[in-house]
C-alpha positions as CSV (number, residue, x, y, z in Angstrom):
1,X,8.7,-1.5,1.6
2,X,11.4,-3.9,2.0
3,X,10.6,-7.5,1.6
4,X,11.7,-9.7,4.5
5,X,14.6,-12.3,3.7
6,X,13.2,-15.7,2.4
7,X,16.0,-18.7,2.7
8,X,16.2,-20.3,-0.1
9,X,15.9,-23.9,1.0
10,X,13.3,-25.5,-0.6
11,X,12.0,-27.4,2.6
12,X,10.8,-23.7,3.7
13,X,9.3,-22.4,0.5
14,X,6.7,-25.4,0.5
15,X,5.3,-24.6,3.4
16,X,4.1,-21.5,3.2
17,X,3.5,-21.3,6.8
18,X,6.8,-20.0,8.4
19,X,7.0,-17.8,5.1
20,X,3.7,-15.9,6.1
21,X,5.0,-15.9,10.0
22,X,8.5,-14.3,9.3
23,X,6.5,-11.7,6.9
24,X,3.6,-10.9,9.8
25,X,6.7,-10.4,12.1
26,X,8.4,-8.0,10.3
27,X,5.2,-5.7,9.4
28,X,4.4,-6.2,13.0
29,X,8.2,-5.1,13.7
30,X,8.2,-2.7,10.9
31,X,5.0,-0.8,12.3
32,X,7.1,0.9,15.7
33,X,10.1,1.7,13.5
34,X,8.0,4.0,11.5
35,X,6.4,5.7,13.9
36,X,9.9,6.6,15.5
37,X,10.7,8.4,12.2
38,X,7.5,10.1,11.8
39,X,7.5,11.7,15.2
């Protein structure tokens, strides 16, 4: 699996808050994709 992109400004890799959001958004946007190519 493809890791999301993380920006490289420091100010975001501190918090790993937004970092944890972006990555729940794109399993959650991931899971539909690969179901369109399975079926």
């Amino acid at each position: 699996m493809a890791a999301p992109r993380i920006p490289s400004q420091p100010s975001d890799i501190k918090t790993s808050t937004p970092i944890e959001h972006k990555i729940r958004n794109f399993k959650d946007c991931q899971v539909p994709v690969l179901q369109m190519f399975a079926s």
